[in-house]
VOPAGU-2260 file (C-alpha; in pm, 1 decimal, decimal comma):
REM VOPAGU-2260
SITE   aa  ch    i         X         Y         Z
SITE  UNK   A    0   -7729,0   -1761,0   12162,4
SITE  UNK   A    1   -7448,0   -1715,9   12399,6
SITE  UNK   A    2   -7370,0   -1395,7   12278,2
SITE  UNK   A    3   -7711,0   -1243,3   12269,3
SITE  UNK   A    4   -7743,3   -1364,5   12638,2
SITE  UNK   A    5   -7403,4   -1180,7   12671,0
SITE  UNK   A    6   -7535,3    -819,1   12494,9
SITE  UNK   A    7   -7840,9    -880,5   12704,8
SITE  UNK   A    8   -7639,7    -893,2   13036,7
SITE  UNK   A    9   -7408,9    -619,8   12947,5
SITE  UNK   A   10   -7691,5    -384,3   12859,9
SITE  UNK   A   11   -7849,0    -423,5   13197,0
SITE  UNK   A   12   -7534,7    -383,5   13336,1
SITE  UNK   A   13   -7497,7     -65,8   13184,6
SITE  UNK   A   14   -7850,7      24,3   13283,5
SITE  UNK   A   15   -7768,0     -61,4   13650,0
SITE  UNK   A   16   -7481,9     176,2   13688,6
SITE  UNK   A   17   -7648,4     461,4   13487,4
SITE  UNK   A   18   -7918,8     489,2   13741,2
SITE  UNK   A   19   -7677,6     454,5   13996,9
SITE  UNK   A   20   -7463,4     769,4   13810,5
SITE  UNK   A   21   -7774,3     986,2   13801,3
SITE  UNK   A   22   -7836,3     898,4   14181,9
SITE  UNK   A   23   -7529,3    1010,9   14251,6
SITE  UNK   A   24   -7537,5    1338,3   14067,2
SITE  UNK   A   25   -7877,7    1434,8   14204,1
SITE  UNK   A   26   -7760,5    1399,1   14555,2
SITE  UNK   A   27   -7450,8    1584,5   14472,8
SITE  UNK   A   28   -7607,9    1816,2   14324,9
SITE  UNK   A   29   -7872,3    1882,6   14618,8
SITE  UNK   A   30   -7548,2    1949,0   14853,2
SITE  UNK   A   31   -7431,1    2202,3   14621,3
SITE  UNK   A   32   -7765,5    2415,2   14611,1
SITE  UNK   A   33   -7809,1    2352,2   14923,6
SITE  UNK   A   34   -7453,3    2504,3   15028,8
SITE  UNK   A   35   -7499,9    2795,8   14730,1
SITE  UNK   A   36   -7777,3    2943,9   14871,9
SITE  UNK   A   37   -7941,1    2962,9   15236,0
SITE  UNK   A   38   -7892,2    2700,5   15514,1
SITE  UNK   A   39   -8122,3    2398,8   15443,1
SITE  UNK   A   40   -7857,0    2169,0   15594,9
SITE  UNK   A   41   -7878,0    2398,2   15941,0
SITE  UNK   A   42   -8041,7    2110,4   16161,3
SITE  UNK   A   43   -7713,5    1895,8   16070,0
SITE  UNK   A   44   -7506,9    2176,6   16097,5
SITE  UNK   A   45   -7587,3    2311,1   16447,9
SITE  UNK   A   46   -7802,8    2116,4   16570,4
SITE  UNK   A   47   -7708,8    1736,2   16504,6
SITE  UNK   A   48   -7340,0    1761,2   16528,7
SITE  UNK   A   49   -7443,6    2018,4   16870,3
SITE  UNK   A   50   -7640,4    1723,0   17043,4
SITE  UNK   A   51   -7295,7    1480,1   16954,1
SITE  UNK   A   52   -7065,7    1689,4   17119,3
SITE  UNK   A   53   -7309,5    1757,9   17422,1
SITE  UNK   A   54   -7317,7    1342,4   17437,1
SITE  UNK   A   55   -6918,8    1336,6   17426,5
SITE  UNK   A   56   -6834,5    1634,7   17706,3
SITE  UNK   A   57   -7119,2    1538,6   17918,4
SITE  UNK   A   58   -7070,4    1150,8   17902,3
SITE  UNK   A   59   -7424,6    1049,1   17886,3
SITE  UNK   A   60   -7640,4     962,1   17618,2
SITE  UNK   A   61   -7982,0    1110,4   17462,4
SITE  UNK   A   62   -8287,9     937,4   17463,2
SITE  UNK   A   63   -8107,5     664,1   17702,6
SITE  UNK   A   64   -8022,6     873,8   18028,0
SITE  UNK   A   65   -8107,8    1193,0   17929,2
SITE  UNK   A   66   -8423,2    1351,8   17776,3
SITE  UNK   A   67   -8481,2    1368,4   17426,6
SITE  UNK   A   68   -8727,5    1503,8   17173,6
SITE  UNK   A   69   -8644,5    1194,9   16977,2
SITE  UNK   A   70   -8691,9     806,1   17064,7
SITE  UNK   A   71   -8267,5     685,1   17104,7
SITE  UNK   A   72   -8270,1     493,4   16805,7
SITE  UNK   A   73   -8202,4     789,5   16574,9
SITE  UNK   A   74   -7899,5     823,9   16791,9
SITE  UNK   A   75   -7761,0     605,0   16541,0
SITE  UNK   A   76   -7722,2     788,2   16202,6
SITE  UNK   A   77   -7602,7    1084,9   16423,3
SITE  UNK   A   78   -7302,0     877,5   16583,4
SITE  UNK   A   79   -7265,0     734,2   16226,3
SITE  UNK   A   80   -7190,1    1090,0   16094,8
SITE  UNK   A   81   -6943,3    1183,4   16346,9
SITE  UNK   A   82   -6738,5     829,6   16302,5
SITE  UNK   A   83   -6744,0     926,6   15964,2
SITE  UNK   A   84   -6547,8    1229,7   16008,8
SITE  UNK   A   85   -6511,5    1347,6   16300,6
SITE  UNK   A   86   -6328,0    1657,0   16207,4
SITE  UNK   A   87   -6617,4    1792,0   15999,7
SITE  UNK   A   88   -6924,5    1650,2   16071,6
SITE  UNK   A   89   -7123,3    1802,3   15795,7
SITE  UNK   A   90   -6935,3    1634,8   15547,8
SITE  UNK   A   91   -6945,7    1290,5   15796,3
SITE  UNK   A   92   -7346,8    1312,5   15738,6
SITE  UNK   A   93   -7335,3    1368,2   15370,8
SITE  UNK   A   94   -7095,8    1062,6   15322,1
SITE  UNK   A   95   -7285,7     886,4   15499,6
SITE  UNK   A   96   -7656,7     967,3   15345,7
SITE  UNK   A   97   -7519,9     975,4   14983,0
SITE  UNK   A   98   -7374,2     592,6   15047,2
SITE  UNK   A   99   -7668,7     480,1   15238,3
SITE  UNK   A  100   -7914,5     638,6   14948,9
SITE  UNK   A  101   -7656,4     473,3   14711,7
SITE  UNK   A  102   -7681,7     118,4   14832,3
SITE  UNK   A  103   -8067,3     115,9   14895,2
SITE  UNK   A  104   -8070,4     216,0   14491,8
SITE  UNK   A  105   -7857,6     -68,4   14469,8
SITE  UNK   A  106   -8033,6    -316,6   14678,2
SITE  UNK   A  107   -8381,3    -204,1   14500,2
SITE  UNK   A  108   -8215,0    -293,4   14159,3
SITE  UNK   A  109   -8103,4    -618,5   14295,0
SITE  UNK   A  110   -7745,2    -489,9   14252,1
SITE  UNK   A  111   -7816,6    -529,0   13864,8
SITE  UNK   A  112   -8013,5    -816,5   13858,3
SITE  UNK   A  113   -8387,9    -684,2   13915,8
SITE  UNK   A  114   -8374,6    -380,6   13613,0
SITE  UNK   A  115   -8704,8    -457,5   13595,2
SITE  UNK   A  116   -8780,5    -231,6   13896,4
SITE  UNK   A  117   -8590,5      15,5   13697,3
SITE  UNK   A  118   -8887,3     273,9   13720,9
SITE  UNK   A  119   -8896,7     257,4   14097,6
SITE  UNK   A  120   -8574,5     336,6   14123,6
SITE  UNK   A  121   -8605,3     644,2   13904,8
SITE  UNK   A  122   -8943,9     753,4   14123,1
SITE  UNK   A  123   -8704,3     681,5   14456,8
SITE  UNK   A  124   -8478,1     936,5   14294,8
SITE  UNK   A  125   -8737,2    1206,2   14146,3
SITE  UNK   A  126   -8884,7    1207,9   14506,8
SITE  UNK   A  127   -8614,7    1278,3   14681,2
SITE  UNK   A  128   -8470,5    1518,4   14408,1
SITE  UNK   A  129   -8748,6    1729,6   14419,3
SITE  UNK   A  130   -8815,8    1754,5   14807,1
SITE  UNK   A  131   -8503,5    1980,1   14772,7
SITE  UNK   A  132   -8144,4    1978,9   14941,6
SITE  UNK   A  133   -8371,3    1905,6   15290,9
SITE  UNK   A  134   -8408,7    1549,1   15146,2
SITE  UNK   A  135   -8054,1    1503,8   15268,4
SITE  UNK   A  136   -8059,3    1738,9   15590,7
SITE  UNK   A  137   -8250,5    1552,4   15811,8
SITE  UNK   A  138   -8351,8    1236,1   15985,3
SITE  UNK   A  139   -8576,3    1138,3   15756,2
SITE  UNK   A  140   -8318,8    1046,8   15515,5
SITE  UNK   A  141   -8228,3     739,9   15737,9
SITE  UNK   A  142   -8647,0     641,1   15790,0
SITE  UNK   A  143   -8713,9     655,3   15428,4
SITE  UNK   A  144   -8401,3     416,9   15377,5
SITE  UNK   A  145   -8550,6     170,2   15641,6
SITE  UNK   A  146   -8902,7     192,7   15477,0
SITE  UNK   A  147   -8820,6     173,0   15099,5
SITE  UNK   A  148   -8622,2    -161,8   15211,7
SITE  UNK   A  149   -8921,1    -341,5   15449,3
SITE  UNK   A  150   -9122,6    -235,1   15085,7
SITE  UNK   A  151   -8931,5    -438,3   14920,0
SITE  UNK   A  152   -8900,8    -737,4   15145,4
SITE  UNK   A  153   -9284,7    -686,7   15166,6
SITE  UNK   A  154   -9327,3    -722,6   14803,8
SITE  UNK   A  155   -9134,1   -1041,7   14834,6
SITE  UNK   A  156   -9353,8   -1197,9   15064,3
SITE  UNK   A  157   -9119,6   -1139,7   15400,3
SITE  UNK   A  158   -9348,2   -1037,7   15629,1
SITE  UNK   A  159   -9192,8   -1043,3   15929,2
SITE  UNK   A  160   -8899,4    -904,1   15777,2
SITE  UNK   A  161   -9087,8    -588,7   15606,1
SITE  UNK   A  162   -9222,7    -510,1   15945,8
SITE  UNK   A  163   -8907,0    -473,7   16150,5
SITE  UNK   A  164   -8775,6    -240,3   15850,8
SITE  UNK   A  165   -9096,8     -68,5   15928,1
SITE  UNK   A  166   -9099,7     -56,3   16268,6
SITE  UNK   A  167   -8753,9      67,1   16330,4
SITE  UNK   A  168   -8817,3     388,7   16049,2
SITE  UNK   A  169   -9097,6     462,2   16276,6
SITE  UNK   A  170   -8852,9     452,3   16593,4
SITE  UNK   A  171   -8639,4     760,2   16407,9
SITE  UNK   A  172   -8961,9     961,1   16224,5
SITE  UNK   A  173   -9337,2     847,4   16282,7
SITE  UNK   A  174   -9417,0     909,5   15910,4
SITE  UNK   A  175   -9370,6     522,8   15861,3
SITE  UNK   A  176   -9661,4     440,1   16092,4
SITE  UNK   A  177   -9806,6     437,2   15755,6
SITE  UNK   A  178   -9579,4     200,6   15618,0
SITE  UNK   A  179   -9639,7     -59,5   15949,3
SITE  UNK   A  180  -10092,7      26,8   15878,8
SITE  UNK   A  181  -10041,3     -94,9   15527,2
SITE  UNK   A  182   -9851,3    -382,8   15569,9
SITE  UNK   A  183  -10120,7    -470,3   15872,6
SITE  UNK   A  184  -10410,8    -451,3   15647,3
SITE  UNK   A  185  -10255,6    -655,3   15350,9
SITE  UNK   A  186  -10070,9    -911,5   15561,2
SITE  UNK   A  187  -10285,0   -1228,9   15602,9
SITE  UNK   A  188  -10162,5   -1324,2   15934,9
SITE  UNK   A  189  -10273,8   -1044,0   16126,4
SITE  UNK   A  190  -10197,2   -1208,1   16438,5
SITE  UNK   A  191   -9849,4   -1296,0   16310,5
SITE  UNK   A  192   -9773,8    -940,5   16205,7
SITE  UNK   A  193   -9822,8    -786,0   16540,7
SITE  UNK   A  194   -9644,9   -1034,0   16740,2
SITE  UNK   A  195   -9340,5    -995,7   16517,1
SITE  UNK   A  196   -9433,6    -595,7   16581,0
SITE  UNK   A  197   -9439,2    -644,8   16978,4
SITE  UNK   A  198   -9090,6    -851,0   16955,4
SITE  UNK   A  199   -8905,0    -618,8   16769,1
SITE  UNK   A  200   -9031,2    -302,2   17009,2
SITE  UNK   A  201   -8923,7    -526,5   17274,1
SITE  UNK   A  202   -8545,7    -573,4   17155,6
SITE  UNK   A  203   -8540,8    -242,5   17059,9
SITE  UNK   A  204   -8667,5    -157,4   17472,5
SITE  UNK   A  205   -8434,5    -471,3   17588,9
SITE  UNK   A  206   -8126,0    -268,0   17405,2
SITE  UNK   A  207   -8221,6      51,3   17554,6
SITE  UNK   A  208   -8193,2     -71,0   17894,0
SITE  UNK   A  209   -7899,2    -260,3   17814,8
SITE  UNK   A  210   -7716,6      43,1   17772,4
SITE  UNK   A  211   -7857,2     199,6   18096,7
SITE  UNK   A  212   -8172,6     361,1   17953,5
SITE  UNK   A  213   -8447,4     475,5   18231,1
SITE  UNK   A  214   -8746,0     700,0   18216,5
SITE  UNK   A  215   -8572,0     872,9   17957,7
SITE  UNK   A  216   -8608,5     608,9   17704,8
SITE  UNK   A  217   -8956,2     745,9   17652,4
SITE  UNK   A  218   -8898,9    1135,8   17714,1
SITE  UNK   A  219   -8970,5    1141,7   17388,7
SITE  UNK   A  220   -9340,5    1124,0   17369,4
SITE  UNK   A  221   -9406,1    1419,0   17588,8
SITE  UNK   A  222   -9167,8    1593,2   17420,9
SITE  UNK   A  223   -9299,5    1556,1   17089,2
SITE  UNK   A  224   -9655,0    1696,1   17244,3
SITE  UNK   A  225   -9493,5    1989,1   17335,0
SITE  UNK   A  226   -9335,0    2059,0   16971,1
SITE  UNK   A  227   -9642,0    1985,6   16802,6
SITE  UNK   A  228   -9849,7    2221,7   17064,0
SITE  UNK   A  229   -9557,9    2495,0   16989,1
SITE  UNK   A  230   -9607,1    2425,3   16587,9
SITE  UNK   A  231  -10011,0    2515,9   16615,0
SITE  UNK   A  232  -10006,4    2781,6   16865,8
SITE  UNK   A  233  -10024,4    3060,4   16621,9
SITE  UNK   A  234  -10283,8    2962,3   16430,4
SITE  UNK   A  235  -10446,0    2878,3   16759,6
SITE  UNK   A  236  -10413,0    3197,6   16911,1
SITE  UNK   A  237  -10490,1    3333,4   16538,1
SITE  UNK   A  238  -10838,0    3177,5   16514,5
């Protein structure tokens, strides 16, 4: 009996760090079309590692004390980048992504000991695989991480838990809005739900102020109007 438990084990084992293998190669082998051909990783390239340098020379800091398309909380995977390497920061963003997507496959399997979500972990890959070498160029990277873990401490019952996961994907893209309206209309404490909401937006506001935010904290919003505006011009102007 032992020893059956024992095969049983090591197969899952196995398992566990095949999906983690295939992960790994579908990742690596997004960077490599995405270097071979075009410049998918462009926003990272000029633009990310452009706004850390601007934060370093000018000494202040975006979305804080300074205007920003973006709410300051995405400040943190581009600062996570640079501290990675700061000599190269494209390669500072891809260590970082590839380990961040690594451990969220990881954390998903139960680091080995939930292979029964085995074909979640395979759709988490497929997804991102087949959005392209953009999967891994852009902030959304760091929101999906955020929302695939509040799913799962959803689907454990964790309510409050699941929501601040939520809440602070939506601070970096607004895609997981979705994510928080779901977990809303299945939670059954309604009232619970979005009081743990406003008390997570409010440490998120205490911290920006902490570090000297001021009206710039929430440049953000009319910012984004304007992009969007810019985006539907043409066809606008077209129609």
């Amino acid at each position: 009996m032992a020893m059956r438990v024992a095969a049983v084990a090591s197969a899952l084992t196995r398992k566990f760090w095949f999906v983690l293998a295939i992960g790994l190669l579908a990742q690596l082998t997004l960077i490599w079309l995405g270097t071979a051909s075009g410049d998918p990783f462009g926003d990272v390239r000029y633009t990310y590692s452009a706004w850390v340098t601007s934060m370093i020379d000018h000494q202040y800091i975006l979305g804080i004390n300074e205007p920003w398309v973006y709410p300051f909380i995405a400040l943190i995977p581009l600062w996570l980048a640079h501290f990675a390497n700061p000599a190269d920061y494209m390669t500072g963003w891809f260590l970082v992504t590839v380990n961040l997507n690594m451990l969220t496959l990881a954390y998903l399997l139960g680091w080995g000991k939930k292979m029964e979500r085995a074909k979640s972990a395979w759709f988490l890959i497929a997804c991102i695989f087949l959005c392209g070498p953009v999967a891994l160029g852009r902030f959304e990277v760091f929101s999906l991480i955020l929302t695939v873990i509040g799913a799962i401490a959803l689907w454990n019952n964790k309510e409050a838990k699941s929501m601040q996961f939520f809440n602070l994907a939506a601070w970096i893209k607004v895609a997981p809005v979705a994510a928080l309206f779901t977990g809303f209309v299945i939670t059954e404490s309604k009232r619970k739900f979005i009081l743990n909401l406003v008390y997570g937006t409010a440490a998120i506001l205490l911290v920006g102020l902490a570090l000297g935010g001021n009206s710039s904290m929430f440049s953000f919003v009319g910012m984004q109007v304007v992009v969007v505006f810019r985006l539907n011009q043409p066809s606008l102007s077209s129609g």
